[in-house]
C-alpha positions, 0 to 999 in steps of 0.5 A: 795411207791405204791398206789393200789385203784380199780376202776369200769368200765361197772361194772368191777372193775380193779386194778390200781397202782399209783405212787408218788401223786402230788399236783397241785395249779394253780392260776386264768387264767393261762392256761397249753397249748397243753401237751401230758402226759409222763404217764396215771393220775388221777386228782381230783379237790379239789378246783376252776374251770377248762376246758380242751381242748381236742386233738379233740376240745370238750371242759370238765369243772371240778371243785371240786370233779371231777375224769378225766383218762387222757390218751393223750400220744401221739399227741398233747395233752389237753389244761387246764385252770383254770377260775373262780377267786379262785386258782384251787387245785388237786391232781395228780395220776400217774397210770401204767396198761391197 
């Protein structure tokens, strides 16, 4: 099954196609150490707190109702924690396209 959403970027929309949604619940303090991604994903935070480390060292907090394109295919990849002390909820998208 596929999932086909647009989404609008410097006022462009562009078709995304986006496999097998997963989701994620990781409790307080665990952290998901540097991890290249097999695939391009949307995750979207339902619930709790995150930051990801990026590749280059800036560091993003999320929380819910954030939208990140995750693109690190290569290198070493991001860091994510989760902080705060409720359960971080998301849900993950695999996308395919450029």
């Amino acid at each position: 099954m596929r999932w086909r959403s647009s989404m609008r970027t410097r006022g462009v929309s562009m078709a995304r196609t986006a496999w097998a949604p997963q989701l994620c619940t990781t409790p307080p303090g665990r952290e998901h150490v540097h991890t290249p991604l097999a695939r391009r994903q949307y995750g979207i935070r339902l619930r709790g707190h995150a930051e990801l480390v990026l590749s280059c060292g800036q560091t993003i907090q999320v929380g819910p109702g954030s939208i990140e394109l995750a693109e690190d295919l290569t290198g070493k990849g991001h860091i994510t924690r989760t902080i705060g002390n409720e359960d971080r909820i998301a849900i993950i998208i695999p996308v395919s396209g450029s």
